[in-house]
N, C-alpha and C positions, 0 to 999 in steps of 0.2 A: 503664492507662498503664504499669505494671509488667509484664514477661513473668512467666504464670504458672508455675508449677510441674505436673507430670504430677503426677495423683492419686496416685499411690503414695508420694510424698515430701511430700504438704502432711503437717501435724499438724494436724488438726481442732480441737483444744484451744486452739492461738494464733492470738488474732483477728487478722483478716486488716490488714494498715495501711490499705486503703479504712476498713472496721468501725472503727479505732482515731479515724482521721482526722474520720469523720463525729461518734463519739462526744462528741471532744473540740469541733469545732465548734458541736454544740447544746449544748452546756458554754458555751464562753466565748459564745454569743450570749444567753443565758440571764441572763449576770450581766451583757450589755452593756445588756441592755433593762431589768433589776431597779433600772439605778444609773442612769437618764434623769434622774432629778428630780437628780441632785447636778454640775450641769455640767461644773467641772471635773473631775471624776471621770468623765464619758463623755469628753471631750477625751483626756482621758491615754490611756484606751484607746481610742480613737480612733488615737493617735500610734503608738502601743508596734502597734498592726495594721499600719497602713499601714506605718512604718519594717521590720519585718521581711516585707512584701512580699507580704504573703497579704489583702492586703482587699477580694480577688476573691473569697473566703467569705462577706465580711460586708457588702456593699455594700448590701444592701437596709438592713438595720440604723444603718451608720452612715447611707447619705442620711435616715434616716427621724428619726436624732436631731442633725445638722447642721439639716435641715430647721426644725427646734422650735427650737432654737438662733438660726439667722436669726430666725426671726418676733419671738421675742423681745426681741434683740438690735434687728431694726430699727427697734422703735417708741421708740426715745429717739433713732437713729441715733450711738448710741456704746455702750462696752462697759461696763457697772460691775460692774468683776469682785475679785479679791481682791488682784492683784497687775499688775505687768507682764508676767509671765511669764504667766499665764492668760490676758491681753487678749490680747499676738499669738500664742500658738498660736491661740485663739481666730478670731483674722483670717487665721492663713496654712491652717487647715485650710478654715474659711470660702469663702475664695478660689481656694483649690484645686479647690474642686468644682466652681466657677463661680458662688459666690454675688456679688452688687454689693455687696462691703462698703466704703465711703467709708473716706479715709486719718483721719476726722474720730474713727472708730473709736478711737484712739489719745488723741483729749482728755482722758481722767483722767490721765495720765504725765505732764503737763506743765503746768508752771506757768503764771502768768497773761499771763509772758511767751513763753511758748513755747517756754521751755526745762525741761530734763530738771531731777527730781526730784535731790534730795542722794544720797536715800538710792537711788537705782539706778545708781550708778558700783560698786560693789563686788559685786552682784550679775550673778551669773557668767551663772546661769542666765538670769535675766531677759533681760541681754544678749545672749547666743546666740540667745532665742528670737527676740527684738527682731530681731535682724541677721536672722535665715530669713526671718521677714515681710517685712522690708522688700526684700529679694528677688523679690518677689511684683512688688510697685512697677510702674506705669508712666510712661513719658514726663507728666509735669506735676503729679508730686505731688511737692511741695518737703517736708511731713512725712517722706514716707516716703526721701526723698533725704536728708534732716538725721537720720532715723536710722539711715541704713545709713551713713554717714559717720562719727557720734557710736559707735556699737558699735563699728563696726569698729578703729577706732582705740583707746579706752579696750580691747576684747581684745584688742588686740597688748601695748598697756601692762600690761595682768595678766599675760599672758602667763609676763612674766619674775617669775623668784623660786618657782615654782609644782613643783607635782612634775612627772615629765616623761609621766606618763599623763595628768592634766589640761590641760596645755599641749598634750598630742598629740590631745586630744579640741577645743578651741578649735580649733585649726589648720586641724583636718577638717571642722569647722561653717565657718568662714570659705573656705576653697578650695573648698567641696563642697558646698552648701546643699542640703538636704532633697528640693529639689521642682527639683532639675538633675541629680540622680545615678538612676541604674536602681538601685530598690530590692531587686530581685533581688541585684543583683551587693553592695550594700554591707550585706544582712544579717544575715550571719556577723557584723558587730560590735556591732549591735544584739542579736544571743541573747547573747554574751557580755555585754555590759553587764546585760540582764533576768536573767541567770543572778546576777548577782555582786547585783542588787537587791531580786530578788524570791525567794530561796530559802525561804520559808514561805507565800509568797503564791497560794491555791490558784490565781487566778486568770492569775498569770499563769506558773502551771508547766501551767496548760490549756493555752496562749496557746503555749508553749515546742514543748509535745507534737505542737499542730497546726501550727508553722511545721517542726520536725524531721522530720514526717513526709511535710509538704506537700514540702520541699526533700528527699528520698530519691523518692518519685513524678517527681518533677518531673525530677530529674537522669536517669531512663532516661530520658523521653518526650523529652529535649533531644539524650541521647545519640543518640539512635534517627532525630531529623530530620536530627541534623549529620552522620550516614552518609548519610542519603538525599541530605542536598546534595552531600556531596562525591562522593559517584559521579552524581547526575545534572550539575556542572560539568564531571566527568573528562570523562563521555561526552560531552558536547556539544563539546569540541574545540576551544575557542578560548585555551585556555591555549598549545598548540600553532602555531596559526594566529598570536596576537600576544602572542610570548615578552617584549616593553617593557610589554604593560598589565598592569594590577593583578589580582593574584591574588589573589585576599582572603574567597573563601568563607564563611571563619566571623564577618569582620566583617560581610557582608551581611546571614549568618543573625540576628547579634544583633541587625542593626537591625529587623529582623519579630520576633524573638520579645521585643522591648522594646514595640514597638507594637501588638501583639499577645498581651496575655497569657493567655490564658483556656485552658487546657490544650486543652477540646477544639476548639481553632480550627488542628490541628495542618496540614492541606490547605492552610487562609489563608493561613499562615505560608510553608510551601513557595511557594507560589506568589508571595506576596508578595518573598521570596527571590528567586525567579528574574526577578523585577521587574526588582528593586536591581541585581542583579548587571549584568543591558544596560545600565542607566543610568551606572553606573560603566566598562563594556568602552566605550559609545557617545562616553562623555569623552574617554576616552583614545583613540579610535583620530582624534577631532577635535584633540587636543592632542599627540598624537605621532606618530601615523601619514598621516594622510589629507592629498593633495596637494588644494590649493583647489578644482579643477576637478571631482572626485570629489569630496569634501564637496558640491559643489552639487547634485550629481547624488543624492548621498544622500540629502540632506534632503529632494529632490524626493520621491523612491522613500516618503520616510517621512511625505511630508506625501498622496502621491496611492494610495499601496499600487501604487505601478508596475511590473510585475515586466518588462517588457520594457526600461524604462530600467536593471532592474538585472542585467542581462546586457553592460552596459557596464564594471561596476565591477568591481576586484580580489576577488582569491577571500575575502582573510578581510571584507570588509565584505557579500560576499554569503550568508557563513556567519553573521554577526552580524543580518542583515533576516531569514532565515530560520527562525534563533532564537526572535526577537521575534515572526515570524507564527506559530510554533509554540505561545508560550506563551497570545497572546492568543486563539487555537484552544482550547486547553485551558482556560483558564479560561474562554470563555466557553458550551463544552459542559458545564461543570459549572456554572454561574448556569444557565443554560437547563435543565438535567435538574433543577434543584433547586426553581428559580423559575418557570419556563416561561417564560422573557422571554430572546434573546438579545441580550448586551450590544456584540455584534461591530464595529456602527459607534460605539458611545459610545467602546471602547476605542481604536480604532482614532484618533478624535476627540482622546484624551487624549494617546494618543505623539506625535501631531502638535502639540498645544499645549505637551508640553512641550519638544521639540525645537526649540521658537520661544524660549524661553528664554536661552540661552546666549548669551554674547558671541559665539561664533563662527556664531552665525545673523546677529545682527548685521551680522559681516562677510562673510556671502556675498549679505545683500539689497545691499549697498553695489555689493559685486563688482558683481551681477549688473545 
């Protein structure tokens, strides 16, 4: 992922950051599998991984001690753990993976009424945890609705009186929950915080070593694709052709390398990229460019692959179909070279189902 260096400038003596990287990874997997029997003690690292964004290391590890976890947990179908704060990380890591954990999960917290304990309105942590869980929540869970409701409000009321690094750490739990933020992007405050808490703790100055060096890898291999986008958008020539649409390269890009994290899935990502990027030029040339009559004609062109209808249309919408045959060409020479299966009418199938999509298909079946 790193450009190497010409032999005559490495120093043989300094292990290389791949060496350093791997070292430090059978390190912390090591004390993640030693400490299975102490639950929450796998939860917390569990958390302190995923939060700084590297749990593409450890994913065999943690499924394998979520896994034990569930089975556990669901033969009473509730949690009896030591605290609130253990029950819902408990449930929000739980459910993050896709496990079925019911909102019933939560019955030790509450009374015989159904309301919150005395002794959890002052507890900070418990509350924050409580609020990420209940995050998770879907449409028809009144528990998980009555505690994302109860937290949230009791941590605005702590809020005040507080120092202003704790009340900025609340703030960022409630605006930014866990499992809605790209862990890449937020963390930088997660090492910071493991810095200031673990500075004797071997395990998580392991933990430190492989996310610092994960994130120095990681920043060439990011650097290196977001050249490759921006010169394959320059050359493709539609920034040119429709100087009103969105220009937005690096947003595209981060939407692929959020969905896509696995370093070496870096081809995925490009391509994924040049997905994104049609579907956003395709928006706008329906929402600021394109007169009705051509819009019908186009959608036609992209629902039949019609190239002789689309010698009717304006130049930059002919540049934009020719884009999109180019990319699904390329990606599906490379499924076919890899897989031996060409994907050319599934894809072809897909641009057309999503181009049905929009309000503005909508209203050209109307028109038409």
């Amino acid at each position: 992922m790193v450009a190497s260096s010409s032999p005559a400038n490495i120093d043989k003596s300094i292990p290389s950051n791949e060496y350093l990287l791997e070292m430090n990874i059978k390190k912390v997997k090591n004390i993640l599998i030693a400490n299975r029997d102490d639950r929450f003690e796998s939860l917390k690292m569990i958390d302190d991984i995923q939060g700084l964004g590297i749990d593409l290391h450890f994913q065999h590890e943690i499924d394998q001690t979520l896994d034990m976890i569930y089975k556990e947990c669901s033969q009473f179908y509730r949690y009896y753990g030591r605290d609130p704060h253990e029950a819902a990380l408990c449930f929000r890591l739980l459910r993050q993976e896709g496990h079925s954990v019911q909102e019933s999960f939560f019955g030790n917290i509450l009374d015989k009424e159904g309301k919150f304990e005395d002794n959890l309105q002052n507890d900070v942590k418990g509350l924050v945890e409580l609020y990420e869980a209940s995050e998770l929540g879907v449409e028809g869970e009144e528990t998980l609705d009555s505690v994302r409701k109860f937290t949230f409000n009791r941590l605005i009321e702590l809020c005040s009186g507080r120092e202003s690094h704790q009340e900025r750490e609340i703030m960022t739990s409630l605006m930014q929950p866990r499992h809605k933020t790209s862990r890449r992007l937020t963390s930088k405050r997660f090492i910071t915080m493991i810095k200031i808490a673990g500075q004797e703790d071997e395990w998580l100055q392991s933990l430190l070593r492989v996310a610092e060096i994960d994130s120095i890898m990681l920043k060439s291999l990011i650097q290196e694709e977001m050249t490759r986008t921006f010169k394959w958008w320059t050359e493709l020539g539609l920034e040119k052709e429709l100087l009103k649409a969105r220009n937005q390269p690096l947003k595209w890009y981060t939407w692929s390398m959020e969905i896509l994290q696995d370093p070496t899935l870096s081809e995925q990502r490009l391509d994924l990229t040049k997905t994104i990027s049609l579907i956003y030029v395709i928006d706008d040339i329906f929402d600021v460019y394109g007169e009705l009559e051509e819009l019908a004609i186009f959608t036609q062109v992209i629902e039949r692959w019609d190239l002789e209808r689309l010698e009717k249309l304006p130049r930059y919408m002919k540049v934009c179909f020719e884009a999109l045959k180019m990319i699904t060409t390329e990606i599906s020479m490379k499924v076919c070279k890899s897989h031996g299966w060409d994907p050319t009418d599934s894809l072809r199938k897909s641009v057309n189902y999503n181009s049905k999509q929009g309000h503005v298909y909508q209203l050209l079946v109307s028109y038409s």
